[in-house]
C-alpha positions as CSV (number, residue, x, y, z in Angstrom):
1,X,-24.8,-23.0,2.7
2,X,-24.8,-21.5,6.4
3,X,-20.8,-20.6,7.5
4,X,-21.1,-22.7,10.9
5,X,-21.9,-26.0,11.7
6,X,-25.8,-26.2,13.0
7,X,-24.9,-27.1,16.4
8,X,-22.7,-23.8,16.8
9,X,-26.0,-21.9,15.2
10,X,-28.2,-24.1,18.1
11,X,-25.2,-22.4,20.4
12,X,-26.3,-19.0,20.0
13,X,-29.8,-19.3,19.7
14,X,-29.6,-21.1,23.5
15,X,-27.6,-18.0,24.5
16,X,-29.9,-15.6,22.9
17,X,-32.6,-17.4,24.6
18,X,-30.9,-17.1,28.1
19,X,-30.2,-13.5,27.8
20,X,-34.2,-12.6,26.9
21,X,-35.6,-14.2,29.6
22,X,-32.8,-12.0,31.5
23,X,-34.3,-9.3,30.2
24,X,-37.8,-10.3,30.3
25,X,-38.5,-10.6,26.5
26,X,-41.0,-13.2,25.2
27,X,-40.0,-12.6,21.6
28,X,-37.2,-11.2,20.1
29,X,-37.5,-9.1,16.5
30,X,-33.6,-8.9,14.8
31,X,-33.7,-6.1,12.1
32,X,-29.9,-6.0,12.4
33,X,-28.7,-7.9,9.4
34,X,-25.5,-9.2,11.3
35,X,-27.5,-10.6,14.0
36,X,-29.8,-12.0,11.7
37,X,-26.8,-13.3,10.4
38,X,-25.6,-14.6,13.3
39,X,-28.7,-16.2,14.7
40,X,-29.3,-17.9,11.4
41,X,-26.9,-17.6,8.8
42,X,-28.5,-15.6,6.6
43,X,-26.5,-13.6,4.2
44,X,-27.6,-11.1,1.3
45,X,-27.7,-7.4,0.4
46,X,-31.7,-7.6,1.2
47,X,-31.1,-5.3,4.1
48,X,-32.4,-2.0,2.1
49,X,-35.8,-3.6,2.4
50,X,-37.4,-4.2,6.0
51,X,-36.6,-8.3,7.2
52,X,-35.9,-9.4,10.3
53,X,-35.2,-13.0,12.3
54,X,-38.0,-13.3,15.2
55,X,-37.1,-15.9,18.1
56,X,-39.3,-16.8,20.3
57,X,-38.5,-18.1,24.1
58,X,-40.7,-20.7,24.0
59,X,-40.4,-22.1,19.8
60,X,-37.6,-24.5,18.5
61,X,-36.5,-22.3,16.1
62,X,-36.2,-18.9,14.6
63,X,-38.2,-17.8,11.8
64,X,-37.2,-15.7,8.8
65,X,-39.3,-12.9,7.6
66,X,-38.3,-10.7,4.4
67,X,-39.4,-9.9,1.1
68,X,-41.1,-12.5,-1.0
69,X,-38.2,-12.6,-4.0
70,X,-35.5,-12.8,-1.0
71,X,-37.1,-16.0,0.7
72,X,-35.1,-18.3,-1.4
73,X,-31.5,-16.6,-0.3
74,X,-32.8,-17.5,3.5
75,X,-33.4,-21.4,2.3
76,X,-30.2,-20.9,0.4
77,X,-27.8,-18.8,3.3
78,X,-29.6,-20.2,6.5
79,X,-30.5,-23.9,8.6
80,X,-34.1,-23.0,8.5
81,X,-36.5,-25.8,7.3
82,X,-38.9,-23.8,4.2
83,X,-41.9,-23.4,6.7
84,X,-39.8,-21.4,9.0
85,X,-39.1,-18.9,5.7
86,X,-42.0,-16.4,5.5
87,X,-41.9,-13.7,2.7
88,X,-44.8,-10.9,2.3
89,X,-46.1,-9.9,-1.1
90,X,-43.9,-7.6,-3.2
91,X,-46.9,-4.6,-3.1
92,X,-45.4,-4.0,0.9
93,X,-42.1,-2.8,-0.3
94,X,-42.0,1.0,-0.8
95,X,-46.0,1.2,-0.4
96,X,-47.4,4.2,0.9
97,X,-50.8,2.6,2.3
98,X,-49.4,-0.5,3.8
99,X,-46.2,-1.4,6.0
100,X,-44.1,-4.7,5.6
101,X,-44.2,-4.9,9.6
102,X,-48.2,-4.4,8.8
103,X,-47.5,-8.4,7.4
104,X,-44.9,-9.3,10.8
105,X,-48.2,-8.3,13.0
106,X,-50.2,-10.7,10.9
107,X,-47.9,-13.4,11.5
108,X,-47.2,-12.7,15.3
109,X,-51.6,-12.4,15.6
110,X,-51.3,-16.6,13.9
111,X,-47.8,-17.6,15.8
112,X,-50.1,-16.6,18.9
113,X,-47.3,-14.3,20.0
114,X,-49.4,-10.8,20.0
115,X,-49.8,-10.4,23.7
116,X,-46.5,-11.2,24.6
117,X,-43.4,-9.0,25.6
118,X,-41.3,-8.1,22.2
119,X,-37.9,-7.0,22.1
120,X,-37.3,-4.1,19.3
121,X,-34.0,-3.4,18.1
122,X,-35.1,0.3,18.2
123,X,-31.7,1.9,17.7
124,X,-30.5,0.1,14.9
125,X,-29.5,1.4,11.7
126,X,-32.7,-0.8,9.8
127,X,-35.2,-0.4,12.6
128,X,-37.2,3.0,11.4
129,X,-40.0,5.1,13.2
130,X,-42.6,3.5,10.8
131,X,-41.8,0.1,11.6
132,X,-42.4,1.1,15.6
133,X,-45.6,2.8,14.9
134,X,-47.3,-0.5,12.5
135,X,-45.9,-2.7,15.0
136,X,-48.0,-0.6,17.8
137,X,-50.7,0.2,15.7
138,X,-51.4,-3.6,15.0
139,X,-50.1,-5.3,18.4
140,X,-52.0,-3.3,20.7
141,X,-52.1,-5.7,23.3
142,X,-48.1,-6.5,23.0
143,X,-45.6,-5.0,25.4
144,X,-42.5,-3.8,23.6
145,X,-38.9,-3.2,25.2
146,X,-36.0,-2.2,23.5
147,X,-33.8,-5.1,22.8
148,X,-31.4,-3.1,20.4
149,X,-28.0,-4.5,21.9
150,X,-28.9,-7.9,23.2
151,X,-28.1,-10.4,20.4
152,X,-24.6,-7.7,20.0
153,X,-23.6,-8.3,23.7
154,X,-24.4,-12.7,23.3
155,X,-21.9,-12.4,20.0
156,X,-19.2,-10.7,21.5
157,X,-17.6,-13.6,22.4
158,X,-16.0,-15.0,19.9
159,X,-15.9,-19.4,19.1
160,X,-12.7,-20.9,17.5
161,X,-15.0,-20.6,14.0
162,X,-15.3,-16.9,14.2
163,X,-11.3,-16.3,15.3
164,X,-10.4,-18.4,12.3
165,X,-12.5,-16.0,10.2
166,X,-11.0,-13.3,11.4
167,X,-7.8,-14.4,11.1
168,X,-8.2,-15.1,7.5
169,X,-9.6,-11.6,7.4
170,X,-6.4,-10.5,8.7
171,X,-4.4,-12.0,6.0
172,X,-6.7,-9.6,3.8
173,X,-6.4,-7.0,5.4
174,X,-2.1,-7.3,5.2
175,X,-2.4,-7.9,1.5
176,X,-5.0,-5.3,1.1
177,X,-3.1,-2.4,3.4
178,X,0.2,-3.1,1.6
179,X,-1.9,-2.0,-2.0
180,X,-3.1,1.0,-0.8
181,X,0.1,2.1,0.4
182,X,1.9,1.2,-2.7
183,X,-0.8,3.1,-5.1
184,X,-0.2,6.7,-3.0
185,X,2.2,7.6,-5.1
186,X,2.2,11.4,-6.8
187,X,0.1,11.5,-9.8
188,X,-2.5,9.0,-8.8
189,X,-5.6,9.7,-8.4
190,X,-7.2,8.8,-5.2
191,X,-10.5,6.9,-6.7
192,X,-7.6,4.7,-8.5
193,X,-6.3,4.0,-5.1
194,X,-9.8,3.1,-3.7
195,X,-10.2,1.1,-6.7
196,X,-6.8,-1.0,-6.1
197,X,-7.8,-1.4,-2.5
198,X,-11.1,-2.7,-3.8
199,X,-9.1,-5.4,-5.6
200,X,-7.3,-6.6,-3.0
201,X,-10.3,-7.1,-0.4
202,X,-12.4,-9.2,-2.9
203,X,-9.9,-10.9,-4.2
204,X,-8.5,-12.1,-0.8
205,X,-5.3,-14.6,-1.0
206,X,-5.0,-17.6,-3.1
207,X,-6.8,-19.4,-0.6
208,X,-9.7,-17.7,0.2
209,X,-11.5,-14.4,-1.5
210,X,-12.7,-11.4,0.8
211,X,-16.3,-10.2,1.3
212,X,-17.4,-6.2,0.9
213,X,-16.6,-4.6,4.4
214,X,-19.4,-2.6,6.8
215,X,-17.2,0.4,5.8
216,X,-15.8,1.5,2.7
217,X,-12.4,2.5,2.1
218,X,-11.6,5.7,4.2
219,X,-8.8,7.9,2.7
220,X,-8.6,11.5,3.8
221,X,-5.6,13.0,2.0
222,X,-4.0,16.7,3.2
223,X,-6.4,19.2,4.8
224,X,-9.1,15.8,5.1
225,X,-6.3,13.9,7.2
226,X,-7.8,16.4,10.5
227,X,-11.2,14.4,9.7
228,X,-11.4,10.2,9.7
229,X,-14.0,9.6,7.9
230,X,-13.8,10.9,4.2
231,X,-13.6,8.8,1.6
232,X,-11.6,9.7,-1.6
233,X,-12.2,12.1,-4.5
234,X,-10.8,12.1,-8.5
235,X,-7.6,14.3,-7.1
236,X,-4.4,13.2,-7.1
237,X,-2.3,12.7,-4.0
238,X,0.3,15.1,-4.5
239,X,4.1,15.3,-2.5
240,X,4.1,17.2,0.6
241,X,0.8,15.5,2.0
242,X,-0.5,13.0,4.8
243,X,-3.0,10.0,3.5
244,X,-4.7,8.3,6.1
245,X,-6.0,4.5,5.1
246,X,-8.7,3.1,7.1
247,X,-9.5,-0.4,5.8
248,X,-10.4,-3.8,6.3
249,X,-10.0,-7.4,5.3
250,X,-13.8,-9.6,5.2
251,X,-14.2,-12.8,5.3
252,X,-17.5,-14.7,5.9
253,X,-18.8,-11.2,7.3
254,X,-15.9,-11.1,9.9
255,X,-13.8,-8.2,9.7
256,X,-10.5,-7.0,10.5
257,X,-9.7,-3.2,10.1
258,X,-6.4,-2.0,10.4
259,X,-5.4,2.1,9.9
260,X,-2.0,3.1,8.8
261,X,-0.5,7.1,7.4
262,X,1.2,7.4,4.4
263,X,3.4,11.1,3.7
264,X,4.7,11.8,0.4
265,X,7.7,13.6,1.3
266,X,10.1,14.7,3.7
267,X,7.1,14.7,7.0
268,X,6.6,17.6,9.2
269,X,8.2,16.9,12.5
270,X,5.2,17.4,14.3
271,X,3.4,14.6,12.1
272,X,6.7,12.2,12.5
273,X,6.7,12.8,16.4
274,X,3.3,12.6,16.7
275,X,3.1,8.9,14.7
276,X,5.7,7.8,17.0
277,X,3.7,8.7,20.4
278,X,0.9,7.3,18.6
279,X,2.1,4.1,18.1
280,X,3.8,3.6,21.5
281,X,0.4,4.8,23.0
282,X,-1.2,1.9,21.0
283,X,1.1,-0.6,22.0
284,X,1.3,0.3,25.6
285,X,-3.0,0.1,25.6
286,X,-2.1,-3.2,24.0
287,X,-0.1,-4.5,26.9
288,X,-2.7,-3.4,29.4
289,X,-5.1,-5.9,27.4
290,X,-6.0,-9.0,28.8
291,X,-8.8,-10.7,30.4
292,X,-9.9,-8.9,34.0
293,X,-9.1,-5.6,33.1
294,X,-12.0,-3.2,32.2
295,X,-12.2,-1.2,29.0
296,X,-11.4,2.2,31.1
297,X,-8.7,0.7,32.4
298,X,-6.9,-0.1,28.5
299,X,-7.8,3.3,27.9
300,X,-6.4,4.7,30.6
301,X,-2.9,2.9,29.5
302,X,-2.9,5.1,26.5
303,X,-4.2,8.3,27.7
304,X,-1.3,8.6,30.1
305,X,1.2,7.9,27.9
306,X,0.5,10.7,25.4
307,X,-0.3,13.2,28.5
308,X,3.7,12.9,29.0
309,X,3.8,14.5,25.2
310,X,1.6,17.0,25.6
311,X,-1.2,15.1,23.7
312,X,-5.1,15.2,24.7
313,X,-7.8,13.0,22.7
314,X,-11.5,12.8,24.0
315,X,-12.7,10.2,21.5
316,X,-12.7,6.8,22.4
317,X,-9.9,4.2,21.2
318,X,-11.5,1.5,20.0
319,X,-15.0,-0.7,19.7
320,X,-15.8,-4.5,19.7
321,X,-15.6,-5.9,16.2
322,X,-16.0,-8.8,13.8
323,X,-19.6,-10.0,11.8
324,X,-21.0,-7.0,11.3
325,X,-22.8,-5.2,7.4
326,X,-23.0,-1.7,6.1
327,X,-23.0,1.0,7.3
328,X,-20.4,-0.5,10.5
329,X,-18.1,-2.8,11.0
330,X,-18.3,-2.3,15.0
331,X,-20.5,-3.8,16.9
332,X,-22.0,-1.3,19.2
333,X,-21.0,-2.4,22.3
334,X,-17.8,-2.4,24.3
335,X,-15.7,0.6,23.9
336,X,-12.4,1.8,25.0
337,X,-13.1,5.3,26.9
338,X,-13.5,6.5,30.1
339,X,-16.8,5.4,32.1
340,X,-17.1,1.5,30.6
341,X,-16.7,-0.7,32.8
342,X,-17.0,-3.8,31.1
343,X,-14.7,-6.5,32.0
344,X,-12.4,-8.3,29.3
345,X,-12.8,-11.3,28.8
346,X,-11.5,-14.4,26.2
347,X,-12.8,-14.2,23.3
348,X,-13.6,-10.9,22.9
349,X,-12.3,-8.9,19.8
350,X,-11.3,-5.2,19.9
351,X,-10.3,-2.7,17.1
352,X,-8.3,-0.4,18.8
353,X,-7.8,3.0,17.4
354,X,-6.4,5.7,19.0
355,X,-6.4,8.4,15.9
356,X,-5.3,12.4,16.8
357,X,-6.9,14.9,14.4
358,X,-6.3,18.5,15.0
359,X,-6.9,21.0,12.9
360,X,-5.4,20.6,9.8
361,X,-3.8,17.0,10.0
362,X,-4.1,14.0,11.5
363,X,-2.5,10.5,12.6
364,X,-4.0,7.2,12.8
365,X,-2.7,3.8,13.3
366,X,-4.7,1.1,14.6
367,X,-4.4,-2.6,15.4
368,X,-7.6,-5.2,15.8
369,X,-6.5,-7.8,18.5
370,X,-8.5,-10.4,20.2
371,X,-8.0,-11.0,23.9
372,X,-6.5,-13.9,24.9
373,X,-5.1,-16.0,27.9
374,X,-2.2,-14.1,27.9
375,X,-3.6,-11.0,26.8
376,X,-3.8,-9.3,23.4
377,X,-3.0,-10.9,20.7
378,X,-3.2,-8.9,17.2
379,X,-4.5,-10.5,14.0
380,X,-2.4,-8.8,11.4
381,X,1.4,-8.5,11.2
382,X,1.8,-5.0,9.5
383,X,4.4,-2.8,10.4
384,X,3.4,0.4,12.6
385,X,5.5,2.9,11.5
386,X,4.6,6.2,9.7
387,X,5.1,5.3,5.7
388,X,7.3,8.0,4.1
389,X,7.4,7.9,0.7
390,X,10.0,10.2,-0.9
């Protein structure tokens, strides 16, 4: 059964709509699992083979188009009525003489949408080079523009529905955080620590279980702390080194990360000092939060409080979050850095995470907040400080 009520499904779609004809596109083809999601509800690890959502301006409804043995998870995940659900023949998958998006032309050619204007998403993650060149090859007479951010700029807005997901996600990721921490201990291996963590975002609370997340546990231990995104390894954390935890709580697809540093140990005082400027940067960008002021502009909060430390960081400080699948859980659009002007508004929810890596450690702690009325409001309640565990 779909997550939302069909009228908050019909919500989106109208928004979708408006923002095409914005952008002058006819048709829209949604590779992107989550906004295929989002448009329709539909939900399964299918995303390894080529599918996509196609919504027309000018049709009631989308339409669903995957792999034959997958059509039954759209009638199952999605609102669509069964002759909306359209699945090509299993010989497309992996062929080397034919191209699933060879079977999408077909269907465009008989929807009578072949001459039209079609929005691509050419930069996603599941849109490849071969599906471009069958989609040219066989539309010759189409027009194509590059739609890869439009459905990811109508959803990143957030309804009531979605906050509550979120906010159950949060409860997750509190439960979920707090097992981490408690298995780096000396003597454990870090896959046994991943493995915990595992646990605790399936399982969920008592009240509701957890969903995989767009990214898997990240856990750079010593030397790896300088990097964030490495995973774990069958070593054990041992007592005089950093462990950096970059998770998240799902629920329903929605996602809340949070990033906290564990030491085993007495810390370096440059790592101890460092956390602390760290989190009051954080919480200061927090402050400068709420709805009017541009993404630069949060940014800016936290770049000039750790310029009064002596501390420089060129990376941006945090990304748009909430439905998204693997390999992400941002959303690629708004980000905190320098240069993006886009405006914050209600509804809009933000992992913020203002990590320092140099070059042979690291700090990160993070917090993912939605903007409110009053400003920023942040999901979980974990506490901020660096973890020492002697």
């Amino acid at each position: 059964m779909p997550a939302f009520e069909n009228s908050e499904y019909q919500e989106r779609i109208a928004k979708t709509k408006a923002s095409m004809a914005e952008r002058g596109v006819e048709v829209l083809l949604s590779t992107n699992p989550a906004n295929m999601c989002y448009l329709t509800g539909y939900d399964a690890w299918s995303f390894y083979v080529h599918q996509m959502v196609v919504l027309a301006g000018d049709a009631a409804q989308p339409i669903w188009i995957g792999r034959g043995m997958d059509a039954n998870a759209a009638k199952v995940t999605t609102f669509l009525e069964a002759e909306d659900i359209f699945g090509y023949p299993d010989d497309y998958v992996q062929s080397t003489v034919k191209h699933p998006m060879d079977f999408v032309a077909d269907l465009l050619e008989e929807k009578g949408w072949a001459r039209r204007v079609l929005g691509v998403e050419m930069d996603s993650y599941y849109f490849t080079a071969a599906c471009y060149e069958s989609l040219r090859r066989n539309l010759p007479n189409a027009t194509f523009k590059d739609a890869t951010t439009l459905v990811n700029w109508v959803k990143v807005i957030k309804s009531p529905r979605e906050i509550e997901y979120m906010e159950r996600a949060a409860r997750i990721i509190e439960c979920t955080m707090q097992a981490g921490i408690d298995e780096v201990r000396p003597g454990v291996r870090q896959c046994d620590a991943a493995a915990a963590i595992y646990r605790a975002q399936i399982s969920g609370t008592e009240d509701f279980g957890g969903d995989y997340t767009g990214l898997v546990p990240m856990l750079p231990t010593g030397i790896g702390t300088s990097t964030p995104h490495i995973t774990w390894s069958d070593r054990p954390f041992v007592t005089g080194e950093a462990t950096i935890l970059e998770l998240a709580g799902c629920h329903q697809r929605y996602h809340c990360p949070m990033a906290r540093t564990v030491h085993l140990g007495k810390p370096p005082q440059k790592l101890a000092d460092t956390a602390k400027v760290v989190a009051e940067g954080l919480n200061t960008a927090l402050d400068a939060a709420r709805p009017g002021v541009t993404c630069e502009e949060v940014e800016a909060a936290w770049r000039a409080t750790i310029a009064r430390h002596g501390i420089v960081k060129e990376s941006r400080i945090g990304y748009s979050t909430g439905l998204m699948y693997p390999p992400d859980w941002g959303e690629s659009t708004l980000s905190l850095r320098p240069g993006d002007k886009t405006v914050l508004r209600p509804g809009m929810t933000i992992h913020m995470i203002p990590g320092v890596w140099l070059d042979d450690w690291g700090v990160e702690i993070s917090e993912c907040f939605r903007v409110a009325e009053s400003g920023a409001q942040r999901f979980a309640d974990f506490p901020q400080d660096l973890v020492v565990k002697e």
